[in-house]
C-alpha positions, -999 to 999 in steps of 0.1 A, spaced: 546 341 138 550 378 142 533 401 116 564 424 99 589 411 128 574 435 157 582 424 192 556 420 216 556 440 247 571 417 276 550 405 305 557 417 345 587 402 357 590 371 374 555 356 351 559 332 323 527 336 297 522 332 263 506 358 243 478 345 215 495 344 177 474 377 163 446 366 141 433 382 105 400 393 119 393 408 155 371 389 180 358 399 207 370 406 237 405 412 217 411 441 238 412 419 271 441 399 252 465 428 242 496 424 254 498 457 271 466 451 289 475 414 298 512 427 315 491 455 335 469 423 342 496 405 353 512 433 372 480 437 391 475 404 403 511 394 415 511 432 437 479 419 450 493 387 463 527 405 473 504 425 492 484 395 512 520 386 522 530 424 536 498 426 555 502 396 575 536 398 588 530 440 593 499 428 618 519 402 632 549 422 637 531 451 655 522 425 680 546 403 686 575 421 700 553 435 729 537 405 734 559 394 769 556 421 782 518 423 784 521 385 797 546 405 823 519 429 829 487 402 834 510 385 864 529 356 845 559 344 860 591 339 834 582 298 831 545 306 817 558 334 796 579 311 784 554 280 779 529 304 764 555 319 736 567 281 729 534 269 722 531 290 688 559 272 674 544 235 689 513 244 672 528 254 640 547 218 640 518 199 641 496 221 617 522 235 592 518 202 571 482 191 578 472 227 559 491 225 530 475 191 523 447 206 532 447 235 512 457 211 482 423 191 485 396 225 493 418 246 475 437 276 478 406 302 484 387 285 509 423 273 528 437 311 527 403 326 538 396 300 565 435 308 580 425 340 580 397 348 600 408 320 628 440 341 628 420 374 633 400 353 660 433 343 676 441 383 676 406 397 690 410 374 719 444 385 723 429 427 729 400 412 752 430 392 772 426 403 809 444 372 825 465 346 815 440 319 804 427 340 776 465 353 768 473 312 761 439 305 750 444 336 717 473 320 710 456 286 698 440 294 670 468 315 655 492 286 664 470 265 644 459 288 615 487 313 605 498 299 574 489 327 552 523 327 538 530 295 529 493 288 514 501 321 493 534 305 482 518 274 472 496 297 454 524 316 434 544 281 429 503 265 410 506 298 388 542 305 374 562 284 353 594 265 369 621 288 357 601 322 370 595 308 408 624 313 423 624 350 415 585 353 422 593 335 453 619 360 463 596 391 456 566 377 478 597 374 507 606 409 499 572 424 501 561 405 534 597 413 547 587 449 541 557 441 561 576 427 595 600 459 591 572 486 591 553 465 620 571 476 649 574 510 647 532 510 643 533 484 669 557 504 692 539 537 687 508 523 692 517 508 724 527 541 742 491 551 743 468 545 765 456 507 768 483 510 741 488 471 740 448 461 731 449 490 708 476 471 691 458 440 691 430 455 678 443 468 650 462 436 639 425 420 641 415 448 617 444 443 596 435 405 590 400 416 585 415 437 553 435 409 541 402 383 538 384 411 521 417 410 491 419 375 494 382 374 482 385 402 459 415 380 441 397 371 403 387 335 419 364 308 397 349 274 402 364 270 365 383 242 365 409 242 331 405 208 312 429 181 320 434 145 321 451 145 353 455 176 374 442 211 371 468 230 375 492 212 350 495 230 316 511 223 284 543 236 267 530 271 255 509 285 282 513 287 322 478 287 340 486 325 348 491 330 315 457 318 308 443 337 335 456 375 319 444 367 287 405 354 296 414 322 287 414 305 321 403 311 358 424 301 384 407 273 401 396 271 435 411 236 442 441 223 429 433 183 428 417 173 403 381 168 421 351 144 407 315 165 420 304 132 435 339 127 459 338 148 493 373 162 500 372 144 532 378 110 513 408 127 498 425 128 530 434 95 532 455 100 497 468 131 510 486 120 543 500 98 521 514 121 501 530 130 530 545 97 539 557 94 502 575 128 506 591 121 538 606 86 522 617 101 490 649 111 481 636 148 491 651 132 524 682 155 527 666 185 514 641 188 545 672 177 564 694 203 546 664 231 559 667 218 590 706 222 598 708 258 581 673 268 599 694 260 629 726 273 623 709 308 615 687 305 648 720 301 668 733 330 653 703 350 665 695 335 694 724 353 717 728 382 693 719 411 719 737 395 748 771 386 732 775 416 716 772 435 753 797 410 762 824 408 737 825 447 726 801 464 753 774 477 724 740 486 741 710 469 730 695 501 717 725 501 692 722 466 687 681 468 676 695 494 650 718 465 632 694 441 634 667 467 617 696 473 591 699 435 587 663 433 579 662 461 557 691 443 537 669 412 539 642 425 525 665 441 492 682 408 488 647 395 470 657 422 441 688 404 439 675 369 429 671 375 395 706 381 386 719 355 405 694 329 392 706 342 355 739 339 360 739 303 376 718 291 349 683 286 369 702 261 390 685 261 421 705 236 443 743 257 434 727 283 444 720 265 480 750 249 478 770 279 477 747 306 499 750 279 527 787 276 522 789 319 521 764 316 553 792 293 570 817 308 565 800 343 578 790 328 609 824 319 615 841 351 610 816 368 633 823 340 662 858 350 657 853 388 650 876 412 673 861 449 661 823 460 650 837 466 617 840 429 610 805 424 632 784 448 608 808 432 579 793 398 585 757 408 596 752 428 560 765 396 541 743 373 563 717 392 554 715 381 513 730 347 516 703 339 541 676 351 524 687 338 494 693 303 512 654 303 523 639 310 486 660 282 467 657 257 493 620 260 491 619 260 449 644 230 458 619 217 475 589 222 450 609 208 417 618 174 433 584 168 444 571 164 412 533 158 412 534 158 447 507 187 457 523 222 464 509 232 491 519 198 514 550 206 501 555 238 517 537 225 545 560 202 554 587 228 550 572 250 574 575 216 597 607 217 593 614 249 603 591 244 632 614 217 648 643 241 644 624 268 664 624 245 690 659 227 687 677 259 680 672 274 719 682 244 733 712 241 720 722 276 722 714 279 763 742 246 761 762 261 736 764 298 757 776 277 787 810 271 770 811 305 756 792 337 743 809 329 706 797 292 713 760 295 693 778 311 663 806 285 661 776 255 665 759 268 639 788 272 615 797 234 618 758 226 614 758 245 584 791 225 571 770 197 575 744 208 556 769 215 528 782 179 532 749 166 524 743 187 493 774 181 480 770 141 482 732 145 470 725 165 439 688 162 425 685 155 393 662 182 382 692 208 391 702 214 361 693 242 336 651 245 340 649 270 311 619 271 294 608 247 311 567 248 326 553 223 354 549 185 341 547 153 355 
């Protein structure tokens, strides 16, 4: 109970902690659990994840957008351009899933550092890339070992209660959204110098480099909290992070619950199937659901340059501005989560449901737009119903799973998404054949599809999650 009916300072947004009942006599340490210090606490170590999410996608992004035409430069024809960009996303379907599960049996620390450094690898090969074989060969081990992001969202989803991930989520997005925005101007200004291109690389290797050092520097502990069946699960008062701010806890540097005698090799086994489980359950038309609206919005950007030269004559220089803006409105649409959450009750799958139907209906008016108004109209409304689209479906994802680990979870998410990265340009090369509005219009009766689904299929942990922490 409150002494004399004061109210306790609130926590950061976006964290769920409980704050120690104040006792007759001081401890020690009682200053570490003030509430003011545990909210600055708390405060400190979500900006520090936030910020492991900006500085990936800003080294990514400064290298990325130039990275054809150093393949142009080194002598490769269109066709191994093209096989060497493809094989990222190849890569990334076949590893997405195997590190989540794997981060879930070494744990999060080991997983993020690991992913890391073989990323920075991949990007130090890339600035000492002279010919083509080293240009495909960098590319391996950042095809296999950038998943920063979604280890660092499995992270956020071990630490916060239910109700608070969406909107914790959404501000990670924001922040490394921030990142890929500020990327290319660096990356862009960097490559007009001279050897501009392997200065570029350079500094992305230097920029990973900085992200293991705060990835180390993150308050890690071979403390494991005391439970009967996972470490990470907590009971009704206090969320792990909680724990954490106020000394009580240390986050734990693996999330299964590990015997000293068993190797995590032998945990493997139990893992993959996890992953078989997952793939059976009725999570079914949720990884099917990311799949058609990962596809519909890939449609939408795979011919946006051209068909907008075609049907209204804009240049791309005018065009790189909109889609800037359009990432710009991205990256605000995280600040917008919270409300929305709030006012549809902390129901994650309405919230799909009716971005996806907005996102429909959007790609439809923009296949059928006849002025730039209506173009820029339906490009700034894309912006937040996709983004908001991407956050729920993943906290979808996390609350049916149940016990099922996090991070294999996510993994197979980013799977999913891999498959569309493929799919997607496929169908829009067939899709441009019929006409220049024909990617668009695909993608608009995908995405009624995907609304199909969700409206025969609603989970049953939709409803209101208020108050509510992690449980079996």
């Amino acid at each position: 109970m409150e002494q004399e009916g004061r109210r306790r300072p609130s926590l950061a947004p976006g964290l769920a902690s409980a704050i120690p009942e104040p006792l007759q006599k001081p401890r020690p340490g009682a200053a570490m659990r003030d509430p003011g210090f545990i909210a600055v606490r708390a405060r400190s170590f979500l900006f520090r994840v936030y910020l492991v999410g900006f500085l990936d996608l800003f080294g990514v992004s400064m290298v990325v957008p130039v990275l054809s035409l150093h393949a142009k430069s080194l002598g490769a024809s269109p066709i191994v351009a093209g096989i060497i960009g493809s094989s990222y996303g190849i890569l990334q379907l076949f590893s997405s899933t195997f590190m989540g599960c794997w981060s879930d049996v070494v744990g999060r620390r080991v997983s993020l550092l690991v992913c890391i450094l073989f990323s920075a690898l991949g990007y130090l090969l890339l600035g000492v890339s002279t010919n083509v074989f080293l240009l495909a060969l960098a590319r391996v081990p950042v095809g296999i070992f950038k998943h920063t992001l979604s280890i660092s969202r499995a992270l956020l989803s071990d630490l916060v209660a239910e109700k608070e991930r969406p909107l914790v989520l959404g501000q990670f997005n924001t922040a490394s959204s921030m990142g890929f925005i500020l990327g290319p101007m660096v990356g862009g200004y960097l490559t007009e110098l001279d050897g501009g291109f392997y200065l570029t690389a350079f500094t992305c290797f230097s920029v990973f480099l900085l992200n293991a050092g705060l990835v180390w520097l993150l308050p890690w502990s071979e403390t494991k909290l005391n439970s009967s069946t996972n470490g990470l699960r907590m009971n009704k008062e206090h969320t792990l992070l909680g724990k954490i701010l106020q000394g009580t806890a240390t986050i734990p540097m693996a999330t299964k619950n590990e015997q000293p005698a068993k190797q995590p090799r032998l945990q493997v086994p139990s893992v993959l199937q996890d992953i078989r489980s997952l793939l059976f359950s009725e999570m079914w038309h949720i990884f099917l659901v990311r799949l058609l609206m990962g596809v519909a919005v890939m449609l939408y950007y795979s011919n946006y340059v051209l068909a907008l030269e075609d049907r209204f004559g804009v240049q791309p220089k005018t065009t790189g501005y909109l889609i800037s803006y359009s990432s710009a409105l991205g990256a605000l649409a995280g600040f917008t989560l919270g409300p929305i959450l709030s006012l549809y009750k902390h129901n994650s799958h309405r919230v799909l449901l009716h971005s996806s139907t907005l996102t429909c209906m959007l790609l439809l008016l923009y296949a059928t737009a006849h002025t730039m108004a209506v173009v820029v109209f339906s490009s700034t409304l894309l912006s937040f119903s996709t983004t908001i689209g991407r956050t729920c479906v993943t906290d979808l994802q996390l609350s049916m799973s149940g016990t099922q680990a996090s991070g294999t979870v996510i993994g197979l998410g980013q799977s999913v998404t891999a498959v569309a990265r493929i799919i997607a340009p496929l169908l829009s090369g067939v899709a441009q054949v019929v006409s220049p509005c024909g990617p668009p219009i695909l993608g608009g009766v995908l995405a009624m599809v995907a609304i199909f689904l969700m409206s025969l299929n609603t989970p049953h942990c939709s409803g209101d999650r208020s108050g509510k922490l992690k449980h079996e």
